[in-house]
Biopython code that builds the backbone (N, CA, C, O; Angstrom):
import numpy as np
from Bio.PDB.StructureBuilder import StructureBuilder

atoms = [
    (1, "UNK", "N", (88.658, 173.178, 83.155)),
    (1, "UNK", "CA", (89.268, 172.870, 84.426)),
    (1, "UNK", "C", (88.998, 171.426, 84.864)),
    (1, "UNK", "O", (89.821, 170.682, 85.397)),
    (2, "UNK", "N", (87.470, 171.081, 84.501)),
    (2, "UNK", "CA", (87.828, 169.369, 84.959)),
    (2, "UNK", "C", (88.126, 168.279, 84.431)),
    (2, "UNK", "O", (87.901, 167.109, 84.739)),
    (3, "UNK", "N", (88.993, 169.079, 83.076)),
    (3, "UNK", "CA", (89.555, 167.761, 82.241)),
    (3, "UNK", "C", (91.090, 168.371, 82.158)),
    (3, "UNK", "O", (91.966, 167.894, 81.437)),
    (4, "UNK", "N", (91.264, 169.566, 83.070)),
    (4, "UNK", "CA", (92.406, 169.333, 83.307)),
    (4, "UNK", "C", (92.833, 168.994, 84.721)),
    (4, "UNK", "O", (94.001, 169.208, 85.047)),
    (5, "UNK", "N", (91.996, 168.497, 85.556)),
    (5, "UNK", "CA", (91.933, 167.804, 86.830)),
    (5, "UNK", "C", (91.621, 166.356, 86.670)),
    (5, "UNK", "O", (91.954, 165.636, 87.612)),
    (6, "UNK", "N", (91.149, 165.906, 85.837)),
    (6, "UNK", "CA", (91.154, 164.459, 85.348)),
    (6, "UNK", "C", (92.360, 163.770, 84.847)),
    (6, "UNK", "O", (92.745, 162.698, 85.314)),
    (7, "UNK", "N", (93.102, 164.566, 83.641)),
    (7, "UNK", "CA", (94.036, 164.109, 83.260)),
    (7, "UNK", "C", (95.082, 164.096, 84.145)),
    (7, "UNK", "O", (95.666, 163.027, 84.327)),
    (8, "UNK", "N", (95.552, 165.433, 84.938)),
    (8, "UNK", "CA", (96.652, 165.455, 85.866)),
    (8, "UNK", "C", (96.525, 164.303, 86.803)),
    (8, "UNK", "O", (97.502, 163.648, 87.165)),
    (9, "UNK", "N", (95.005, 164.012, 87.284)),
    (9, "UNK", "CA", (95.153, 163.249, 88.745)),
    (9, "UNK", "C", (95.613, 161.499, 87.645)),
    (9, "UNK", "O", (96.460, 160.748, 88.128)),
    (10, "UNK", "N", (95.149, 161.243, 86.703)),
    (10, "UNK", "CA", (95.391, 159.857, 85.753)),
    (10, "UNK", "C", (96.949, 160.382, 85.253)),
    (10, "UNK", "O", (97.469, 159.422, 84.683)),
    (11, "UNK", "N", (97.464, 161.032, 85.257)),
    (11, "UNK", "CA", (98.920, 160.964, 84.562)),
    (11, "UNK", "C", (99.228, 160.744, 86.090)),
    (11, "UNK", "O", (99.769, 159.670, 86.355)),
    (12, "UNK", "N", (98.941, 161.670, 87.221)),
    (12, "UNK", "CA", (100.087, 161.439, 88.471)),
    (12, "UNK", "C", (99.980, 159.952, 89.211)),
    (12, "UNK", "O", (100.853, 159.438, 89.910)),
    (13, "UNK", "N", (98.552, 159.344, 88.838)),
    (13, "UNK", "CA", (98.609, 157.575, 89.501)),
    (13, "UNK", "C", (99.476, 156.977, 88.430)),
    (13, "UNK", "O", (100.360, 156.189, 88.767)),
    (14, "UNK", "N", (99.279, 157.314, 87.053)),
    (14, "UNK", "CA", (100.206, 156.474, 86.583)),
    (14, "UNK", "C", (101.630, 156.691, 85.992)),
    (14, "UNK", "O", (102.137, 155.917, 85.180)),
    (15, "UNK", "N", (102.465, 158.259, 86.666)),
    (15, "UNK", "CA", (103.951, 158.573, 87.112)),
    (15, "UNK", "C", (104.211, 157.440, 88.198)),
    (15, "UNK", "O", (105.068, 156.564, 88.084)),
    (16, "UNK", "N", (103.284, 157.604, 89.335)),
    (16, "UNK", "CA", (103.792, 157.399, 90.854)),
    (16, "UNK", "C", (103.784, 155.522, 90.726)),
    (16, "UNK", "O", (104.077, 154.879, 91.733)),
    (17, "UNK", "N", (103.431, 154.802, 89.428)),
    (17, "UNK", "CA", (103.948, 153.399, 89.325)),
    (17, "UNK", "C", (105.610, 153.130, 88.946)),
    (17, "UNK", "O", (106.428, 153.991, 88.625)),
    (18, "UNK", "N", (105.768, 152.088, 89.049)),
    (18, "UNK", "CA", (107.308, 152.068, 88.734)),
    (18, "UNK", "C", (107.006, 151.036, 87.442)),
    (18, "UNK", "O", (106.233, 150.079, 87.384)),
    (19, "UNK", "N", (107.942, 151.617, 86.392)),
    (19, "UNK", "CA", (108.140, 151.221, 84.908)),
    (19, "UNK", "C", (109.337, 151.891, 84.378)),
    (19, "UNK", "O", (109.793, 153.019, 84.563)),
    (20, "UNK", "N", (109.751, 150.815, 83.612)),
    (20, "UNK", "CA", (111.133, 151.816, 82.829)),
    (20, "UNK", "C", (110.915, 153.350, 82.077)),
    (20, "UNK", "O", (109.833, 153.616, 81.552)),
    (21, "UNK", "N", (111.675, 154.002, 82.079)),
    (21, "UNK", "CA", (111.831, 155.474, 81.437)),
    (21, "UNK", "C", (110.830, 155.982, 82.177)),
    (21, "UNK", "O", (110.048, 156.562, 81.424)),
    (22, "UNK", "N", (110.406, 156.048, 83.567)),
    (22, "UNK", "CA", (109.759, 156.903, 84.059)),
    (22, "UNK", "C", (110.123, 158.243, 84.842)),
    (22, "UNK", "O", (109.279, 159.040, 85.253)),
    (23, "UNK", "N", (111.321, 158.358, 84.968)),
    (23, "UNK", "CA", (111.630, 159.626, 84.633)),
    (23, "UNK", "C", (111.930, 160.324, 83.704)),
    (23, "UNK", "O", (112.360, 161.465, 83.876)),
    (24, "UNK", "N", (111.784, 159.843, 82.652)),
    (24, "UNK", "CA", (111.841, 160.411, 81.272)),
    (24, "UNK", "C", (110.387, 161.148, 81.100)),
    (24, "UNK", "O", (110.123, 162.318, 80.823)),
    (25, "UNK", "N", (109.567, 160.056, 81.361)),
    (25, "UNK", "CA", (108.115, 160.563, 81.212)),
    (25, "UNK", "C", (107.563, 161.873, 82.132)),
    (25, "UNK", "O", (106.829, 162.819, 81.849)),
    (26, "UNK", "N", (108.287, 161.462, 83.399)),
    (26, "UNK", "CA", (107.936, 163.031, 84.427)),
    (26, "UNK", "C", (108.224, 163.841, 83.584)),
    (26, "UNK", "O", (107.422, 164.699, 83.218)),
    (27, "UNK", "N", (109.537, 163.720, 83.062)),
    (27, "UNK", "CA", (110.287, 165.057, 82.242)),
    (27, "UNK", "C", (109.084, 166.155, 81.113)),
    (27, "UNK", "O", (108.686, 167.319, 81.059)),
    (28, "UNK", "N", (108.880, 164.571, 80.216)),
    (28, "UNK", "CA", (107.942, 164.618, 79.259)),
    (28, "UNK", "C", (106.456, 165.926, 79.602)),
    (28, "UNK", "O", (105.896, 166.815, 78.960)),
    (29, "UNK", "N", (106.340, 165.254, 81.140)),
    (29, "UNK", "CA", (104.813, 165.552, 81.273)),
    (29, "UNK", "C", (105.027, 166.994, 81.497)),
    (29, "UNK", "O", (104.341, 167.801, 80.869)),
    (30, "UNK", "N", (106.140, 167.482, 82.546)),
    (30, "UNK", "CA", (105.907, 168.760, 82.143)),
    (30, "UNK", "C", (106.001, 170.046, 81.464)),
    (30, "UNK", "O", (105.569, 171.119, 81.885)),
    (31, "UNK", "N", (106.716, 169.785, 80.183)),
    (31, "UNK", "CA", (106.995, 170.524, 79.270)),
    (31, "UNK", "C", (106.046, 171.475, 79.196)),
    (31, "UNK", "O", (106.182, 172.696, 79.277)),
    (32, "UNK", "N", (104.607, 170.518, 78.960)),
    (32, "UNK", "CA", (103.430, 171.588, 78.496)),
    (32, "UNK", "C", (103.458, 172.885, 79.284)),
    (32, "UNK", "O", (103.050, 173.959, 78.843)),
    (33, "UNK", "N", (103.871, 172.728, 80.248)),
    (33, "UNK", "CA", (103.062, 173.931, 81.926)),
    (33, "UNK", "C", (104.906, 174.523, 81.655)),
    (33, "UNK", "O", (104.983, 175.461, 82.448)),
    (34, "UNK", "N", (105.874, 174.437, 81.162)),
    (34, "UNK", "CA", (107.082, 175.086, 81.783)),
    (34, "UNK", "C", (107.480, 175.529, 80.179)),
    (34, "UNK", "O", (108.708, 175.582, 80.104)),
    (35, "UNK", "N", (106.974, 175.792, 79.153)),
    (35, "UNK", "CA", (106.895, 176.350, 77.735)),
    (35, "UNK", "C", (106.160, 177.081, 78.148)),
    (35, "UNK", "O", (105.217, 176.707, 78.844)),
    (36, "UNK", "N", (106.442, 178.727, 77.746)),
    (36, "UNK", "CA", (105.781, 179.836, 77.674)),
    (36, "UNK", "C", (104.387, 179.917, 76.885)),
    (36, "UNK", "O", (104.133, 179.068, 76.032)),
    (37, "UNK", "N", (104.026, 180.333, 77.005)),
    (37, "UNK", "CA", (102.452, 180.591, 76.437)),
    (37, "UNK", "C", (102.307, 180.835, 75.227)),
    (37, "UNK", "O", (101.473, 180.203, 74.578)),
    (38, "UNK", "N", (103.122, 181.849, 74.629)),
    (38, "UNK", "CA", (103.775, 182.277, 72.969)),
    (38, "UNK", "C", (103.902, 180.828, 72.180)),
    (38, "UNK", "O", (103.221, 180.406, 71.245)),
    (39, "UNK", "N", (105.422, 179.978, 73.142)),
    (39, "UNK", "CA", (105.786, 178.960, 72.656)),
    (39, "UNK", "C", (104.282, 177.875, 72.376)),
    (39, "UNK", "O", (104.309, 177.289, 71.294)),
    (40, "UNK", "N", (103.420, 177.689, 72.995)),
    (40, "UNK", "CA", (102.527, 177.034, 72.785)),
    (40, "UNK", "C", (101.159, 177.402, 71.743)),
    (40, "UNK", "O", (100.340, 176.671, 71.185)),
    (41, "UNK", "N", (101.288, 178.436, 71.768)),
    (41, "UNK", "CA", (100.656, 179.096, 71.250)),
    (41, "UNK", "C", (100.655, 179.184, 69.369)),
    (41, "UNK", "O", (99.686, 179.465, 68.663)),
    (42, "UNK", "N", (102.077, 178.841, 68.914)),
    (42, "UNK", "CA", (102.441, 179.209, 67.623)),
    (42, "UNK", "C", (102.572, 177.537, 67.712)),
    (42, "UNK", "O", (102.055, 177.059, 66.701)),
    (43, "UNK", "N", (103.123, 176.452, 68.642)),
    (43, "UNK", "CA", (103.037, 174.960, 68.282)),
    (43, "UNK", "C", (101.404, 175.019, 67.843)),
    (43, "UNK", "O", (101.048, 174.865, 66.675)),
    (44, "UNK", "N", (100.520, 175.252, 68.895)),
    (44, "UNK", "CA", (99.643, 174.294, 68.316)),
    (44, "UNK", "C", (98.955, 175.278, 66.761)),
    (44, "UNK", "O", (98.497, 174.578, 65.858)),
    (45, "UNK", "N", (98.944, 176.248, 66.643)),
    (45, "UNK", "CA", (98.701, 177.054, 65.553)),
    (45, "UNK", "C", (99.323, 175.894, 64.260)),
    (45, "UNK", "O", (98.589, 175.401, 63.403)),
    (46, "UNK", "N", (100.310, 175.719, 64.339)),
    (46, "UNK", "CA", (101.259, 175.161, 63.031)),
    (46, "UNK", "C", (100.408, 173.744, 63.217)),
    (46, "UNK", "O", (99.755, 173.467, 62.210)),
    (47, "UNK", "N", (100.296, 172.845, 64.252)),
    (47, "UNK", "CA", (99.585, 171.708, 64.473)),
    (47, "UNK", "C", (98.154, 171.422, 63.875)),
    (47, "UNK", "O", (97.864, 170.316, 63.419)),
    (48, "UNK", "N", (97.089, 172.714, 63.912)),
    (48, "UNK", "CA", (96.179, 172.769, 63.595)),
    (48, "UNK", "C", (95.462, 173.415, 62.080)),
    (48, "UNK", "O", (94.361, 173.396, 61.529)),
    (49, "UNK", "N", (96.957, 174.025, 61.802)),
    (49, "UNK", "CA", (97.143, 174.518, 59.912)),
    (49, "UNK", "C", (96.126, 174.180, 59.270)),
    (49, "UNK", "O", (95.611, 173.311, 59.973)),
    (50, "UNK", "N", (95.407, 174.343, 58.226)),
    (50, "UNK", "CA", (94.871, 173.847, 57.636)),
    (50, "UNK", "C", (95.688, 172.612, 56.344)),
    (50, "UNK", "O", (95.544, 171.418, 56.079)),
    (51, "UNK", "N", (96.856, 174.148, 55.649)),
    (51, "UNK", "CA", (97.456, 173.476, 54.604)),
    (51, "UNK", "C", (98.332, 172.694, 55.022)),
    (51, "UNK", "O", (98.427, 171.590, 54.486)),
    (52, "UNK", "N", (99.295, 173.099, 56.204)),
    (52, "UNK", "CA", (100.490, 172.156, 56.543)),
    (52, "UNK", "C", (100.497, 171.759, 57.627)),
    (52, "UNK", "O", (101.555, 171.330, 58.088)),
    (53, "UNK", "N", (99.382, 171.767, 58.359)),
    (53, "UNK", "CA", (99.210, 170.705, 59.943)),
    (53, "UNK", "C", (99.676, 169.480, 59.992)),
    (53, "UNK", "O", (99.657, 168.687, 59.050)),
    (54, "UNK", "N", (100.183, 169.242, 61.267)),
    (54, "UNK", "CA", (100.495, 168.179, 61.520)),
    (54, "UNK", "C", (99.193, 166.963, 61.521)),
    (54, "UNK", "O", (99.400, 165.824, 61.105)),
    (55, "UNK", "N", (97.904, 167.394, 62.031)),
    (55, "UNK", "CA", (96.818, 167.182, 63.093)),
    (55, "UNK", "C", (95.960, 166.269, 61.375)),
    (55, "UNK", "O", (95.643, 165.080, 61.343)),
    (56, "UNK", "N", (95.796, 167.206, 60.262)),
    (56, "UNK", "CA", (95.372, 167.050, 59.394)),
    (56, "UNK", "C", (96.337, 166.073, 58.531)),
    (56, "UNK", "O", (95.820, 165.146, 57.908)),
    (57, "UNK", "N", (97.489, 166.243, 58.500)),
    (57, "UNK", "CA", (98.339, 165.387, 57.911)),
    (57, "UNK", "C", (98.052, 164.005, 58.224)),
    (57, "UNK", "O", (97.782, 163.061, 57.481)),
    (58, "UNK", "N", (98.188, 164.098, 59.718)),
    (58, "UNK", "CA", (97.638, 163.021, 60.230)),
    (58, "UNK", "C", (96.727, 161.807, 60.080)),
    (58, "UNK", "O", (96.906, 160.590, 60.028)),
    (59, "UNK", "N", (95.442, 162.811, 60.020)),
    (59, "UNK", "CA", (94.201, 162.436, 60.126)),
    (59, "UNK", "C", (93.290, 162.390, 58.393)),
    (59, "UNK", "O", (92.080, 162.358, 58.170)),
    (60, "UNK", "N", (94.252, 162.404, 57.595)),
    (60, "UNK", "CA", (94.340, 162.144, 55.696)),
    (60, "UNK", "C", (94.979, 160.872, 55.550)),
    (60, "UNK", "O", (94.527, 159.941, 54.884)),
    (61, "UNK", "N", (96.478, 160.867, 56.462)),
    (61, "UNK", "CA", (97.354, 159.474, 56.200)),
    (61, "UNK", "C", (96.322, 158.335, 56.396)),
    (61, "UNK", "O", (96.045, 157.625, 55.429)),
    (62, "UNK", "N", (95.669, 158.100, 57.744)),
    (62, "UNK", "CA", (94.911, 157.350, 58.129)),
    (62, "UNK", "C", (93.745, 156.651, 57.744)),
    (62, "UNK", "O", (93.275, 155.516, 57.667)),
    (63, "UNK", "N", (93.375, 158.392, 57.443)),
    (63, "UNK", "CA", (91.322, 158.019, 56.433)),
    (63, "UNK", "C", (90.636, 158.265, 57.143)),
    (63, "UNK", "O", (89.518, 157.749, 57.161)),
    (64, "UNK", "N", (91.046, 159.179, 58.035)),
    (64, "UNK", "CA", (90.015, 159.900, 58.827)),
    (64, "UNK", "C", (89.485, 160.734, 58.332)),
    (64, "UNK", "O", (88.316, 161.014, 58.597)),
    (65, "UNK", "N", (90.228, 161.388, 57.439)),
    (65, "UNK", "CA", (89.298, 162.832, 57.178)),
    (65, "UNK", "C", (89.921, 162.295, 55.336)),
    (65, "UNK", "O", (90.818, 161.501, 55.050)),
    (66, "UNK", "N", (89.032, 163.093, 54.427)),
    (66, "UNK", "CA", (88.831, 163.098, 52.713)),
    (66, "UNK", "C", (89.216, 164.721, 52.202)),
    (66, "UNK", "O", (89.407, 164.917, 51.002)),
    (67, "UNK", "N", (89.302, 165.723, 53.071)),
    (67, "UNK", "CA", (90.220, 166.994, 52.926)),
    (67, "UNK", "C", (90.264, 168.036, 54.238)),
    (67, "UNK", "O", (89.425, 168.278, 55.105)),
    (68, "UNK", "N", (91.375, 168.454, 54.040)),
    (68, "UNK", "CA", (91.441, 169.203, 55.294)),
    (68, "UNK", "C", (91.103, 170.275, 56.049)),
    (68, "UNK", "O", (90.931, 171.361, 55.496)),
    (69, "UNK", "N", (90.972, 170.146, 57.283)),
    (69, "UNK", "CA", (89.610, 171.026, 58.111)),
    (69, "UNK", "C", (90.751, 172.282, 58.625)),
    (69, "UNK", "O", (91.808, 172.241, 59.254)),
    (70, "UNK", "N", (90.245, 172.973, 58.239)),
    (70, "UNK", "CA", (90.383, 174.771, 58.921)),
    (70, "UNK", "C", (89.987, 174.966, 60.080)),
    (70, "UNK", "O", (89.018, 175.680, 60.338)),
    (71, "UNK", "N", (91.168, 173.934, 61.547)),
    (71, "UNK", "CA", (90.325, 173.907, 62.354)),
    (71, "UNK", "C", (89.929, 175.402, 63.725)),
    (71, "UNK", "O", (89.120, 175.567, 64.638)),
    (72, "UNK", "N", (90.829, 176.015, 63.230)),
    (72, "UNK", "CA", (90.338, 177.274, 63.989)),
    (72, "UNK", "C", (89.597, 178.431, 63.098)),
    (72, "UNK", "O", (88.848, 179.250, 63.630)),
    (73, "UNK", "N", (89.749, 178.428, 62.327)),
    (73, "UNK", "CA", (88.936, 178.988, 61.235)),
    (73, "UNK", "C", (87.108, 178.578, 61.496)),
    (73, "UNK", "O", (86.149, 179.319, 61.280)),
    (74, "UNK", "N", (87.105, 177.799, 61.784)),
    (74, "UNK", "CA", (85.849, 176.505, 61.528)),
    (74, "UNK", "C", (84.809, 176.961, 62.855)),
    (74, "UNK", "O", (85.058, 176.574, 63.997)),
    (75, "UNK", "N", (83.766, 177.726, 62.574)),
    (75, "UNK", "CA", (82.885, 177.756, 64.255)),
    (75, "UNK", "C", (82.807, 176.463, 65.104)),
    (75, "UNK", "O", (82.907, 176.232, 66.309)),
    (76, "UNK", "N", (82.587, 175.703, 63.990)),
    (76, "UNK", "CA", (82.121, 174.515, 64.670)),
    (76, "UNK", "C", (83.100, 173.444, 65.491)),
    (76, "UNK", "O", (82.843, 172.665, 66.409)),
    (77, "UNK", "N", (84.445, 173.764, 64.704)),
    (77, "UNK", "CA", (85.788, 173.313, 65.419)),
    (77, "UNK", "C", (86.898, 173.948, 66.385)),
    (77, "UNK", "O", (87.719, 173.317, 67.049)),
    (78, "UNK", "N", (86.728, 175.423, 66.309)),
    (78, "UNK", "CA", (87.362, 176.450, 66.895)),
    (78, "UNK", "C", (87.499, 176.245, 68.758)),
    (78, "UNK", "O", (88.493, 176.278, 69.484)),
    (79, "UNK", "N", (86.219, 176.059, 69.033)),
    (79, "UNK", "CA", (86.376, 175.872, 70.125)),
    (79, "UNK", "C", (86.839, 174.859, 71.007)),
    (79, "UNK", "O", (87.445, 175.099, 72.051)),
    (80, "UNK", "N", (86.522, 173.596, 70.540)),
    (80, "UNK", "CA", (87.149, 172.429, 71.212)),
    (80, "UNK", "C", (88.947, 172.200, 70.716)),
    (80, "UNK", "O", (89.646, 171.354, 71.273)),
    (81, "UNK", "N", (89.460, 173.086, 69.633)),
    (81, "UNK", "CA", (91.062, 173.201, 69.887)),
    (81, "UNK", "C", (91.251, 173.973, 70.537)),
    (81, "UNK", "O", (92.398, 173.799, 70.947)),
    (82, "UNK", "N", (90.643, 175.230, 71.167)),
    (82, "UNK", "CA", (91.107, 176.007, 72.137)),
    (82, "UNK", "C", (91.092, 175.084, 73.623)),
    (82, "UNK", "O", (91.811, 175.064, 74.622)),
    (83, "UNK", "N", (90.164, 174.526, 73.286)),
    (83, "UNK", "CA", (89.734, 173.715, 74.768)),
    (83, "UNK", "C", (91.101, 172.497, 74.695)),
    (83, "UNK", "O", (92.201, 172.461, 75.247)),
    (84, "UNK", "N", (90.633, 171.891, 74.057)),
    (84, "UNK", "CA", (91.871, 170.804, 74.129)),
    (84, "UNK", "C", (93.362, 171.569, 74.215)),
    (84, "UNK", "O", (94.099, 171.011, 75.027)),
    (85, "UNK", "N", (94.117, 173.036, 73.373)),
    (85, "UNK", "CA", (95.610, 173.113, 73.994)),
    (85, "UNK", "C", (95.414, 173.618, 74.969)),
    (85, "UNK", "O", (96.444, 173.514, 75.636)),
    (86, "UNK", "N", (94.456, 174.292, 75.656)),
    (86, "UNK", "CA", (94.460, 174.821, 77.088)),
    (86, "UNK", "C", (94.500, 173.882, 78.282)),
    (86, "UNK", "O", (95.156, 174.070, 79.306)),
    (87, "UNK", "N", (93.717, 172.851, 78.021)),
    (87, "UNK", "CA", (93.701, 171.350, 78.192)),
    (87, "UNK", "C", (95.251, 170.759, 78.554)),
    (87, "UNK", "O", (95.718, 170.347, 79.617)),
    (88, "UNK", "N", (95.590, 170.840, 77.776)),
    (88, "UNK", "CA", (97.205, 169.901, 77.095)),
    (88, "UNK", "C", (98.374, 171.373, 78.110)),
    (88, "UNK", "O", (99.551, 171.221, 78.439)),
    (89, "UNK", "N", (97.889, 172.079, 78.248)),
    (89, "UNK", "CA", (98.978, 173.479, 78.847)),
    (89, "UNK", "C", (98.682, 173.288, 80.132)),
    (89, "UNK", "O", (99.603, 173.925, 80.643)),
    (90, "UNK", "N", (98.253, 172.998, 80.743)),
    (90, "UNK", "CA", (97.225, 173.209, 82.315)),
    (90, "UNK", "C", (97.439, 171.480, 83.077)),
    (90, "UNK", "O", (97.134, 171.119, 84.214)),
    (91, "UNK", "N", (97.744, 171.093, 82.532)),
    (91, "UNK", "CA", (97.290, 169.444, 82.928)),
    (91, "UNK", "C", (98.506, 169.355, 83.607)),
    (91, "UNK", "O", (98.417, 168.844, 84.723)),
    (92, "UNK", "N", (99.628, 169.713, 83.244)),
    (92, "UNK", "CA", (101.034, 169.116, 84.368)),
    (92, "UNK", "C", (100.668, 169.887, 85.937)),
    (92, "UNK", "O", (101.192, 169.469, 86.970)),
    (93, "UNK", "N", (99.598, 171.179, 85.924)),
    (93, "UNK", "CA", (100.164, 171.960, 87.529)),
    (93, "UNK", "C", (99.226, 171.658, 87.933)),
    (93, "UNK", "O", (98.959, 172.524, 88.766)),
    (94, "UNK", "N", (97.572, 170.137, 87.895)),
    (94, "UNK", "CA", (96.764, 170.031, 88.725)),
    (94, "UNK", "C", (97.154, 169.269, 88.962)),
    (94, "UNK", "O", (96.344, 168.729, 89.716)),
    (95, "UNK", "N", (98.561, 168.253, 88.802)),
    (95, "UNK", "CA", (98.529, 166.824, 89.828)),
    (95, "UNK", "C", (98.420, 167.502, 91.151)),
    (95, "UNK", "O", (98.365, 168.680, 91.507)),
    (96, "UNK", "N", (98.410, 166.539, 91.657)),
    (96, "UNK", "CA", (98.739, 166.710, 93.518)),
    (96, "UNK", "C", (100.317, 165.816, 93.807)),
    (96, "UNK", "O", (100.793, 165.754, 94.940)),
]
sb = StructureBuilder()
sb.init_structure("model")
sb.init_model(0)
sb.init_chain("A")
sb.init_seg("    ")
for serial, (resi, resn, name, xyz) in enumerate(atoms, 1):
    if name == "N":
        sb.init_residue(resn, " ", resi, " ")
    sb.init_atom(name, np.array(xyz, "f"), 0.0, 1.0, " ", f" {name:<3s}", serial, name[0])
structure = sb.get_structure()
């Protein structure tokens, strides 16, 4: 809850500036909170794959990681992806 009160109140100071495509970006921001729970639920699943993640794909292209992490599988990783998409789902309905 207070990193999804952190992020909302830092995304809504920096909606409420004026910059190009910023209503694009409102749009953007609230997808997370107006996608069903299912729908989010099977994104970040496929995101966090072991064999065909996006997250890992990622993080191999780069050289972050030397093979890929089983990250819900993983005790030690399991919890901070639950934390982070709950995180990423929750963050558009604490702006003010």
């Amino acid at each position: 809850m207070p990193a999804q009160a952190a992020l909302g109140l830092a995304t809504a100071l920096l909606l409420n500036q004026e910059f190009p495509w910023r209503p694009i970006a409102r749009a953007l921001v609230i997808i997370p909170w107006a996608l069903p729970s299912v729908v989010i639920a099977l994104m970040w699943t496929w995101i966090y794959d072991s064999n065909y993640g996006v997250l890992n794909d990622l993080l191999l292209r780069i050289g972050l990681l030397e093979t890929s992490i089983p990250w819900l599988a993983n005790p030690d990783t399991a919890l901070y992806a639950i934390i982070l998409t709950l995180t990423w789902q929750g963050f558009p309905s604490s702006r003010s």
